[in-house]
C-alpha positions in Angstrom: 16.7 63.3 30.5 13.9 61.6 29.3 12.7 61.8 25.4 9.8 64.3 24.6 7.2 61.5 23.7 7.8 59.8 27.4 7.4 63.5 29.5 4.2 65.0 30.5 3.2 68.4 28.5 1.0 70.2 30.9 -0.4 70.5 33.8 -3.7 69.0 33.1 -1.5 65.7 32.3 -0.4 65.2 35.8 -4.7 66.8 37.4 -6.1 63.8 34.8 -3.1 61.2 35.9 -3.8 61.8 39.6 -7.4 62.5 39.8 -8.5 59.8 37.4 -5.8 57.1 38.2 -5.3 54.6 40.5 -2.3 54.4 43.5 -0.6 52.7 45.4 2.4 53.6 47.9 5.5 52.8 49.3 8.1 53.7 51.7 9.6 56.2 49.2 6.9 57.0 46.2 3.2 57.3 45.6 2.6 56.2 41.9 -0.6 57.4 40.5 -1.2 54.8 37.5 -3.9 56.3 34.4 -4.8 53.6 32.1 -7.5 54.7 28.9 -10.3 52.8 28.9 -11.0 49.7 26.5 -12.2 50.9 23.9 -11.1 54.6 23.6 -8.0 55.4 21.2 -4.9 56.4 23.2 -4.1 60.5 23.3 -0.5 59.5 23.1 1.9 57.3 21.0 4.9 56.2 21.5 5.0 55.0 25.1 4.3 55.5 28.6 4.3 58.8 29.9 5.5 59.9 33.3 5.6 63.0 35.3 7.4 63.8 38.7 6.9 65.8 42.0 9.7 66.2 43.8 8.3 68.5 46.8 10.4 70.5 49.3 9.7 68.4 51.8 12.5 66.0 49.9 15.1 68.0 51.0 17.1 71.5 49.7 17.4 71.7 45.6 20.7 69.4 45.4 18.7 66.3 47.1 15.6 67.1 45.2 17.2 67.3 41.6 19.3 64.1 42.6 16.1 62.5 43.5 14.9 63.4 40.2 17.5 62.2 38.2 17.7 59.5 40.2 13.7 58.5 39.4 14.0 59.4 35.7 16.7 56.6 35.4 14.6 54.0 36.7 11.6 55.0 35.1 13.7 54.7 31.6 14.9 51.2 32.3 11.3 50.0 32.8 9.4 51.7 29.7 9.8 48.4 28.1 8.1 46.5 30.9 5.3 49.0 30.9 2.2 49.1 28.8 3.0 51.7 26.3 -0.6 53.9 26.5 -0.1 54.5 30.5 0.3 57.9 32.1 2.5 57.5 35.3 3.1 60.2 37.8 5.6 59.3 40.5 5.3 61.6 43.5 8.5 61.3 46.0 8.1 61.1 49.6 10.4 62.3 52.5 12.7 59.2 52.5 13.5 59.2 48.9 15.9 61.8 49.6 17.8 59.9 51.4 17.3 57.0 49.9 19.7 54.9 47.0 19.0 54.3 43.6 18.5 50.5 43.9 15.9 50.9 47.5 13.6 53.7 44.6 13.7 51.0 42.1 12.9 48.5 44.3 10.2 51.2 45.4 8.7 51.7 42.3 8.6 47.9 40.8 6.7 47.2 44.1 4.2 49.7 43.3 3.6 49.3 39.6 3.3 45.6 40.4 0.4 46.3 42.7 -1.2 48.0 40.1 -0.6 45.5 37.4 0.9 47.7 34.4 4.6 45.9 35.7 4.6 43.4 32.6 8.1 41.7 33.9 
């Protein structure tokens, strides 16, 4: 489980993350990527934020809350890599169901590289 100051509190955080942000893909996730602008002041502290959809299309309940837990580890082992005013909402695809922990890590890094907030 993630802490409270690094999980999304409503809705409107993932509408802002995903219509305001940039994305880029993979064979496993879509990250959507929300950066503040220069000058504004942060609306969070603490941290990056992330949010996840895990969709039917992932598979039956088991797959999807594995897929889950499975994301929410390797989003925690990167906070410290990431810029800590960034909203991040990982979206899985069909294959990450099926797919191990290390190919969604690999999946994700490859991503947030390509949007520049992997600081590594």
């Amino acid at each position: 489980m993630l802490p409270k100051q690094h999980k999304f509190t409503s809705p409107t955080d993932f509408s802002r993350t995903i219509k305001r942000g940039r994305r880029a893909g993979s064979r496993t996730v879509v990250v959507h990527l929300n950066e503040p602008d220069a000058g504004a002041t942060p609306a969070h502290q603490g941290g990056p934020r992330v949010g996840l959809i895990v969709s039917k299309a992932v598979g039956n309940a088991v797959l999807r809350h594995r897929t889950s837990r499975r994301l929410r580890h390797v989003l925690a082992s990167l906070f410290d890599a990431l810029p800590p005013t960034v909203d991040i909402v990982v979206r899985a695809l069909p294959a990450s169901g099926g797919a191990s922990s290390a190919d969604l890590e690999r999946d994700l890094r490859k991503a947030l590289r390509r949007l520049g907030a992997l600081h590594e």
